[in-house]
ZAMIVEX-910559 format. One record per residue (C-alpha): residue in three letters; x, y, z. Coordinates in Angstrom, 1 decimal. Each point is the difference from the previous one (the first is absolute). Layout:
N
    r       u       v       w
  ALA       X       Y       Z
...
This chain:
397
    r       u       v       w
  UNK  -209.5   -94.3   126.1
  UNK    -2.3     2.5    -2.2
  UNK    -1.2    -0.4    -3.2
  UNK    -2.0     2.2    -2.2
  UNK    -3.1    -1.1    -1.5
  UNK    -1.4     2.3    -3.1
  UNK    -3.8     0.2     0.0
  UNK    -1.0     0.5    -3.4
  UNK    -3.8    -1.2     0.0
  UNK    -3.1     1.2     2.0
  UNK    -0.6    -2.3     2.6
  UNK    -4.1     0.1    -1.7
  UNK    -0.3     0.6    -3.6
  UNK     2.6     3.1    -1.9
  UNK     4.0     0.7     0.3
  UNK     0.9     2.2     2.2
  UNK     3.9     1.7     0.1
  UNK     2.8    -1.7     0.7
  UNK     0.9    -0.1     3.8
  UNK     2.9    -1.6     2.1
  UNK    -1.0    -2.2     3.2
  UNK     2.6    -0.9     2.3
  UNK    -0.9    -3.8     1.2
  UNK     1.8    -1.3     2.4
  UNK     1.6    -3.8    -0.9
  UNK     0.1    -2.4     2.7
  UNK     4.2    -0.5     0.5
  UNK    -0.3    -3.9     0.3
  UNK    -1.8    -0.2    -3.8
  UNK     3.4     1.6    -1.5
  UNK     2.8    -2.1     1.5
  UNK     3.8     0.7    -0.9
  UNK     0.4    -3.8     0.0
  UNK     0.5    -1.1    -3.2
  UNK    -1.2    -3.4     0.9
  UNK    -3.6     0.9     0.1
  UNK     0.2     0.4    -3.8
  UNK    -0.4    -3.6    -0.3
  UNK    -3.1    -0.1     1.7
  UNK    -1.5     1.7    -2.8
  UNK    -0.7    -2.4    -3.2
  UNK     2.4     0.2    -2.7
  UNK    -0.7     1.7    -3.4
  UNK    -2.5     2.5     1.1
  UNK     0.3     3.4    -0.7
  UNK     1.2     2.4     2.8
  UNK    -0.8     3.4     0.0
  UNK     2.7     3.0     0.9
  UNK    -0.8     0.1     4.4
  UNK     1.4     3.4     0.1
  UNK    -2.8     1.1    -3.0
  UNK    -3.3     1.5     1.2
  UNK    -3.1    -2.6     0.0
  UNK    -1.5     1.5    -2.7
  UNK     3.1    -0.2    -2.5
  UNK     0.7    -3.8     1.3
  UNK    -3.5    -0.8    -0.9
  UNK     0.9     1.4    -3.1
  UNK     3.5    -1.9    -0.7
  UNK    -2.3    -3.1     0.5
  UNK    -3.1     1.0    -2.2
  UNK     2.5     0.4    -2.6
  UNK     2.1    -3.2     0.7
  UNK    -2.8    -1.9    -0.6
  UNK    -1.6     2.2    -3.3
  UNK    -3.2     1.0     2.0
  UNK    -2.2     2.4    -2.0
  UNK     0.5     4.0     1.4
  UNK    -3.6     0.0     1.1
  UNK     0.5    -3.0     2.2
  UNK     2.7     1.3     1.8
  UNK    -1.4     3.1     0.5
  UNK    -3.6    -1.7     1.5
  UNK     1.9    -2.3     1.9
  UNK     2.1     3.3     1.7
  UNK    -3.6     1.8     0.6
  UNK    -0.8    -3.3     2.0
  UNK     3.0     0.3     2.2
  UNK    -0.3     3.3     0.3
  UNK    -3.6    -0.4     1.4
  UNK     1.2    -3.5     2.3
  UNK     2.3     2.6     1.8
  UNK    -2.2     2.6     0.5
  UNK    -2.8    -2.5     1.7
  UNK     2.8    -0.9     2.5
  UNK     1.5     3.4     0.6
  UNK    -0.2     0.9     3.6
  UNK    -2.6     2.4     0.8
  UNK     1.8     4.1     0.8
  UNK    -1.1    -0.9     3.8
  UNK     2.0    -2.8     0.6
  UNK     3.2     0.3    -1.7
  UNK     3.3     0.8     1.8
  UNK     1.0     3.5     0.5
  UNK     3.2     0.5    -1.6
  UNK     3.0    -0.2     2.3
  UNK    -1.8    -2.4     2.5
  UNK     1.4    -2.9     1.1
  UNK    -1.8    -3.5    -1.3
  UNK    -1.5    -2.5     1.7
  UNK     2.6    -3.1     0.6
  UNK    -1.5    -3.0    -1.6
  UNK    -2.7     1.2    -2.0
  UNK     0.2     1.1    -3.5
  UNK    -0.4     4.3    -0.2
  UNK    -1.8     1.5    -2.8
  UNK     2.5     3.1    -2.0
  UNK    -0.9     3.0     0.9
  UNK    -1.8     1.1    -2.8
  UNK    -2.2    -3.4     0.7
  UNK     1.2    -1.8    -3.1
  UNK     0.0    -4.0     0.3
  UNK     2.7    -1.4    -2.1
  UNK    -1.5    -3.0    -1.6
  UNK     3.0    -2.8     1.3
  UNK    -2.0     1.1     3.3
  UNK    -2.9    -1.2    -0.8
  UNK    -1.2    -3.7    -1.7
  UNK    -2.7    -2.2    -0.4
  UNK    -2.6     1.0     2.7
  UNK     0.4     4.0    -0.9
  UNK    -0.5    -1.4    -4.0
  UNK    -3.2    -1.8     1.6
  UNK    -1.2     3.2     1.2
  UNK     0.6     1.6    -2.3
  UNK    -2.4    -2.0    -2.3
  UNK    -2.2    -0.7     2.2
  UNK    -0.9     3.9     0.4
  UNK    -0.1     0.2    -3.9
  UNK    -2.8    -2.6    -0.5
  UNK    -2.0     1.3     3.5
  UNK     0.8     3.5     0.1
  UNK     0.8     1.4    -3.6
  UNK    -2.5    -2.9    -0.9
  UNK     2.5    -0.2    -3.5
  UNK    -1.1    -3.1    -2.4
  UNK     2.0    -3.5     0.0
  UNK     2.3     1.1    -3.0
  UNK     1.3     3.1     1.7
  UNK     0.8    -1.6     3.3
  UNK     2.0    -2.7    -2.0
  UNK     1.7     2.6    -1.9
  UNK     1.3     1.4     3.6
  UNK     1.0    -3.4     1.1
  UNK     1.7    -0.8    -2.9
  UNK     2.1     3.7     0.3
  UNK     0.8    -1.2     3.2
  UNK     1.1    -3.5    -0.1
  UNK     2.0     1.6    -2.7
  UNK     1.4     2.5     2.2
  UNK     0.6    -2.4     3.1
  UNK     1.6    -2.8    -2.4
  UNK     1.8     1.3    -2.8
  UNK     1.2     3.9     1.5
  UNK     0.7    -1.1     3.4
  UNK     0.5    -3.5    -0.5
  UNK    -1.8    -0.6     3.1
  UNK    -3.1    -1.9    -1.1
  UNK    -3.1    -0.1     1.4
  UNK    -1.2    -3.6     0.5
  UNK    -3.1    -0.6     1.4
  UNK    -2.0     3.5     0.2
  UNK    -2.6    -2.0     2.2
  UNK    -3.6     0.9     0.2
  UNK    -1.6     3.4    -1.5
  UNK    -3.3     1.1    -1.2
  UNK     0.0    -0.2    -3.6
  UNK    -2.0     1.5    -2.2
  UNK    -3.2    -1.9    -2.0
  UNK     0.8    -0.4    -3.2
  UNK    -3.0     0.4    -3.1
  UNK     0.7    -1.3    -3.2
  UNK    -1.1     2.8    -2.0
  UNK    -1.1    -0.3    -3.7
  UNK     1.9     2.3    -2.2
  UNK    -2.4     3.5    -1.5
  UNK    -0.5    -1.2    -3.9
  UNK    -1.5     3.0    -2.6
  UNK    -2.2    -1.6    -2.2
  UNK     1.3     0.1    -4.0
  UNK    -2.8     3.1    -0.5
  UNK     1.5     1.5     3.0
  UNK     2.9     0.3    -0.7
  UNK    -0.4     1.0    -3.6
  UNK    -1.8     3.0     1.6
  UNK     3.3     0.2     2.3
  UNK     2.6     0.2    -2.7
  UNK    -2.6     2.4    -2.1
  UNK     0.2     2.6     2.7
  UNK     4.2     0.3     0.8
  UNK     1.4     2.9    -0.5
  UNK     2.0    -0.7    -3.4
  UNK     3.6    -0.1     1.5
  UNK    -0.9    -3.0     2.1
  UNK    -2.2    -2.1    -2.4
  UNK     2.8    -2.1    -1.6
  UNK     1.7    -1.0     3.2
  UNK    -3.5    -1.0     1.5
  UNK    -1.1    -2.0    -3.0
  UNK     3.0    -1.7     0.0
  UNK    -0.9    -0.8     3.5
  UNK    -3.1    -1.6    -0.7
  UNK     1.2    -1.4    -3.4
  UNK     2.9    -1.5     2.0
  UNK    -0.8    -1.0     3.0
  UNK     3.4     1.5     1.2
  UNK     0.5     1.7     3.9
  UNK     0.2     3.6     0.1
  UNK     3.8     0.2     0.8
  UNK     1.0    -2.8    -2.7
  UNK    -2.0     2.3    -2.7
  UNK     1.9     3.0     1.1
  UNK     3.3    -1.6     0.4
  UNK     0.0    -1.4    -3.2
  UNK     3.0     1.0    -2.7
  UNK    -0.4     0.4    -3.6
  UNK     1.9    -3.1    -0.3
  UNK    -2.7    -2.0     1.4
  UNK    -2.8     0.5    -2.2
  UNK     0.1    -2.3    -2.8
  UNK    -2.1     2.0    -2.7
  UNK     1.0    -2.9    -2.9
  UNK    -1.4    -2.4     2.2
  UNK    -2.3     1.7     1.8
  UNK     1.9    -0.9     3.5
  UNK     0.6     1.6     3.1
  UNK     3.1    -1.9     2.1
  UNK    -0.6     1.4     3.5
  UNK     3.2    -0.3     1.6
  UNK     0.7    -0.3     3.8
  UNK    -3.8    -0.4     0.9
  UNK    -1.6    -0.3     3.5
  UNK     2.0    -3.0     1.3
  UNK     3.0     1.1    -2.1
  UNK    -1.4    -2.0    -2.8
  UNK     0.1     0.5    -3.2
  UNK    -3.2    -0.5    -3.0
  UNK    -1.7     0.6    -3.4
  UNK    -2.9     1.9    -0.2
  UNK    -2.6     1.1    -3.1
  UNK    -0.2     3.2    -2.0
  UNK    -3.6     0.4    -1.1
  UNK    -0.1     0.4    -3.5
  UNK    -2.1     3.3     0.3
  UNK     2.9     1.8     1.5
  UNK     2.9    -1.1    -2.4
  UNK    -0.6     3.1    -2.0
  UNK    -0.5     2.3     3.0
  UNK     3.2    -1.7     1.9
  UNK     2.2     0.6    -3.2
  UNK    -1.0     3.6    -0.3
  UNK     1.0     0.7     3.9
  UNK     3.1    -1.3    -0.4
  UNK     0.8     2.2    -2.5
  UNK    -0.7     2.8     2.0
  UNK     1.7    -1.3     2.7
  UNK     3.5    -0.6    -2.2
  UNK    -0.5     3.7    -1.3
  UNK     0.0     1.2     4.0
  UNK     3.1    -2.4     0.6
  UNK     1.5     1.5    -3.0
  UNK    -0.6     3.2     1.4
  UNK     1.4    -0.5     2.8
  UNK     3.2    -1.9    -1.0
  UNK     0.8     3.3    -1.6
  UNK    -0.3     1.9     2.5
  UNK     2.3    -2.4     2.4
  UNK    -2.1    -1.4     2.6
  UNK     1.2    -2.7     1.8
  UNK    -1.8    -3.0    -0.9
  UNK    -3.2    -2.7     1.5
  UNK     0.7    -1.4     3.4
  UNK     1.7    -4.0    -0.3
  UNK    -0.6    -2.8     2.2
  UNK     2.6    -1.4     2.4
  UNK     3.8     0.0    -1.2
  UNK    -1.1     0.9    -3.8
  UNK     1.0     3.5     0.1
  UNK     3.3    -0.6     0.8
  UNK     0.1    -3.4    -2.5
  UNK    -1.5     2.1    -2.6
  UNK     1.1     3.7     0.6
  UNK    -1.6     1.2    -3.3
  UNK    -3.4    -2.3     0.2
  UNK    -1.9     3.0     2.0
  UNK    -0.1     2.0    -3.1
  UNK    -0.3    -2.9    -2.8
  UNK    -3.7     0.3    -1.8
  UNK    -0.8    -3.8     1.4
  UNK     0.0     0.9     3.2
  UNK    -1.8     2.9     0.5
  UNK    -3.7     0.0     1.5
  UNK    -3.2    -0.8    -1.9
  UNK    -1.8     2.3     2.2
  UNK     2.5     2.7     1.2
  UNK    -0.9     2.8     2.1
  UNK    -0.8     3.2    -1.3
  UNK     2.9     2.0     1.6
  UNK     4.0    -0.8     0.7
  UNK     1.0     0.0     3.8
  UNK     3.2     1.1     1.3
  UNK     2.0    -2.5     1.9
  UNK    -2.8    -2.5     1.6
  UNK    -2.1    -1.1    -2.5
  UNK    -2.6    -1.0     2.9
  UNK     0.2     0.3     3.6
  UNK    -0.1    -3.8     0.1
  UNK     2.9    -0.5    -3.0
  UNK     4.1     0.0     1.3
  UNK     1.6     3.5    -0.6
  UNK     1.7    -0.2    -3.6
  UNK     2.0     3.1     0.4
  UNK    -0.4     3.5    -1.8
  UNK    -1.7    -0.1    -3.1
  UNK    -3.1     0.4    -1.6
  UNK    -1.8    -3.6    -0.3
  UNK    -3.5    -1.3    -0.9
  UNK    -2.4    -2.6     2.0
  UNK    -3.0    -1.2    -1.2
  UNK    -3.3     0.9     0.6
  UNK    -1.2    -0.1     4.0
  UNK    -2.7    -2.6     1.0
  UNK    -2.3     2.9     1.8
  UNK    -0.4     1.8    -3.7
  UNK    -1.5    -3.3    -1.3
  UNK    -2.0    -0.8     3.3
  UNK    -1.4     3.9     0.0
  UNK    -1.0    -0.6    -4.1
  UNK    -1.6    -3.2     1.2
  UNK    -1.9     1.8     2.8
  UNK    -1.0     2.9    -2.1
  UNK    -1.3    -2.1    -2.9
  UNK    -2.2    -2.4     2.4
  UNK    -1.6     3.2     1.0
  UNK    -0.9     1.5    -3.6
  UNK    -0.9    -3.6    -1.1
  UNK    -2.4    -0.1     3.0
  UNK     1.8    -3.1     1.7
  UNK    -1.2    -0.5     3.2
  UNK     2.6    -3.0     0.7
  UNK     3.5     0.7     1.8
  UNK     2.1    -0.7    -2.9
  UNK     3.6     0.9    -0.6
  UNK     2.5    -0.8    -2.4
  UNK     0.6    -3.7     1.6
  UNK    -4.1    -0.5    -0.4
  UNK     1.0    -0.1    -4.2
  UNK     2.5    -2.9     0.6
  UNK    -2.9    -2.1     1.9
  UNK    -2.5     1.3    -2.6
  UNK     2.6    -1.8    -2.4
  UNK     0.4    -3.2     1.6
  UNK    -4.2    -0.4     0.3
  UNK    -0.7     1.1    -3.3
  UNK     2.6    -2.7    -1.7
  UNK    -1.5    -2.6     2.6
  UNK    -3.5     0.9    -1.7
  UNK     0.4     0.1    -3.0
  UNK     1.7    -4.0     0.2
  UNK     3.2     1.0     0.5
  UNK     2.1    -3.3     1.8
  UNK     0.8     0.9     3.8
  UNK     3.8    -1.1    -0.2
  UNK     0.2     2.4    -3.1
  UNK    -1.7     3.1     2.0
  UNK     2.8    -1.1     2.8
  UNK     2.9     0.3    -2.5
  UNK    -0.9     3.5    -1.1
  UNK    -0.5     1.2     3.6
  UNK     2.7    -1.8     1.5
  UNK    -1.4    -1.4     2.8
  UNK     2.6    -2.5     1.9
  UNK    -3.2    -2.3     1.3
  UNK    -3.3    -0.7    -2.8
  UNK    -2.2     0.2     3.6
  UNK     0.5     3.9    -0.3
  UNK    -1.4     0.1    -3.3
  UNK    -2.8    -2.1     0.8
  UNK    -1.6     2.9     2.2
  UNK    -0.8     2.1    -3.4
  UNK    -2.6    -3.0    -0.4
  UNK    -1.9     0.9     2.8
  UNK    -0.5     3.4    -1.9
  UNK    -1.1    -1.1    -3.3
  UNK    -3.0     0.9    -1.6
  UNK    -0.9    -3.9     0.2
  UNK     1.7    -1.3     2.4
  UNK     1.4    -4.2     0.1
  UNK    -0.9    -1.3    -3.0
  UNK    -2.8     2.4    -1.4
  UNK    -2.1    -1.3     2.6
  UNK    -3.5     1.7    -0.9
  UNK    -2.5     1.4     2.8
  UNK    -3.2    -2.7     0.7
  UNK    -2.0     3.7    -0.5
  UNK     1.5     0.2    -3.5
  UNK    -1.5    -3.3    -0.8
């Protein structure tokens, strides 16, 4: 039996086009018998068999709300697992020749489907990542987890015991802080259509996708609030608005509602919706609440991003993209003579180590980042300007 397989990721870094791999499926993992259904555990999702892998992956992702970025990162890693065990040009089968009896035969094309492969091809599979791409500890993880995902929840053929692989060494890293003159001279240099949403970054301590995912429904002027909704972790938070930017905050949105006036008028079809609230609320995508804080500065026709569901003909409008603020951020550093490596993220850990400094309780600074654990806020202490307890230097007397 044949089933295509859609490669829609670089096996290394960028997409590449969409192609169509035959893999060949061994006959015994597809029995007619409907007995063997039982063997599987009850109330777990089953993909559609006759669906490519890449769209089963996808029925799964979405069964079980997984962000579009995580699906499409775990894909890359299966994408990149099948091409380290495709067979090499010189030893695949010619087509038309007869297989081997008794040993499994590549396709033709050398393509490895993964139910032919398991737990010592994962191993190698890691194993060359931490000794030959000599990737850090987070990034082999992120591969294992893609495939024990793949293995247990796509093919319901889980993995078990992957056995013995090099692993990579894993450095805990402190997090790059600006100090507070820093990144005054930071913010003084943007470029003036990215100085609110970067100030609110560093006034906020919010992540770079929670800023520019957030709707004007969100932000709380009367109480100077900011509800970030369906965080990292799907959870949801309160977050400050620094004082300093109410007025500057108010006037944006008041250009903003004369753009989404504008374009109401003119009949565009509305903000992307989460999940099933398009169809629950047909009219919502238009309505002045939900619109963007931070909308982009054009309408797109049909996919609002290449990463976003089609939503049909239409003109519609997506927020801003991450790589405008991470360019601003890179272009500032550079006039304000910043010789750190700091991106948009390094404002929400310049945040977190300021508040710590200045007194600020540790289980507070948690709340307004969101951490799950208080141990991963504890590592801004080792950054602070006096770190512990203001423990002085012996050489300062």
């Amino acid at each position: 039996m044949i089933v295509a397989i859609s490669l829609w990721a670089n096996c290394e870094t960028a997409p590449i086009p969409c192609q169509s791999v035959s893999l060949p499926i061994p006959t015994s993992s597809l029995s007619a018998n409907p007995r063997q259904k039982r063997l599987r555990p009850l109330g777990r999702f089953q993909p559609n068999p006759k669906l490519p892998l890449r769209e089963q992956l996808h029925e799964v992702m979405r069964f079980f709300h997984y962000s579009q970025r995580t699906e499409d990162t775990y894909w890359q890693w299966i994408v990149r697992y099948l091409r380290f065990h495709k067979t090499p040009a010189r030893q695949r089968r010619p087509i038309g020749a007869k297989p081997e009896i008794g040993f499994p035969q590549p396709a033709p094309d050398g393509w490895r489907h993964p139910r032919e492969m398991g737990a010592a091809e994962v191993a190698a599979y890691l194993s060359h990542l931490a000794s030959v791409q000599r990737v850090s500890a987070a990034t082999q993880n992120q591969a294992l987890n893609a495939l024990i995902f793949l293995y247990a929840e796509v093919l319901h053929e889980p993995l078990g015991e992957v056995g013995d692989f090099a692993r990579a060494h894993r450095s805990r890293r402190v997090p790059e802080v600006l100090s507070r003159a820093e990144v005054s001279r930071v913010l003084a240099a943007v470029e003036a259509d990215y100085a609110l949403p970067l100030r609110l970054l560093y006034g906020s301590g919010l992540r770079l996708m929670e800023l520019l995912r957030l709707r004007i429904k969100e932000v709380d002027l009367e109480r100077n609030q900011i509800v970030v909704r369906d965080g990292k972790g799907a959870k949801d938070r309160v977050t400050m608005i620094p004082d300093r930017l109410r007025a500057e905050l108010e006037a944006h949105l008041v250009t903003v509602r004369k753009q989404w006036a504008a374009d109401v008028a003119a009949g565009y079809a509305g903000v992307w919706l989460p999940e099933a609230l398009a169809r629950k609320y047909p009219n919502a995508r238009r309505e002045w609440a939900w619109q963007w804080v931070f909308p982009s500065w054009s309408l797109t026709k049909g996919r609002v991003r290449p990463d976003a569901p089609d939503h049909g003909m239409g003109l519609w409008r997506h927020h801003q993209g991450p790589e405008n603020l991470q360019r601003a951020m890179k272009v500032a550093c550079a006039r304000a003579g910043i010789n750190k490596r700091a991106t948009p993220h390094t404002l929400r850990h310049s945040f977190a180590t300021h508040l710590l400094e200045s007194g600020t309780d540790i289980r507070t600074v948690q709340d307004l980042l969101g951490h799950k654990d208080v141990s991963t806020t504890q590592i801004y202490t080792h950054v602070m300007q006096k770190p512990g307890l203001g423990v002085r230097s012996p050489l300062d007397g």
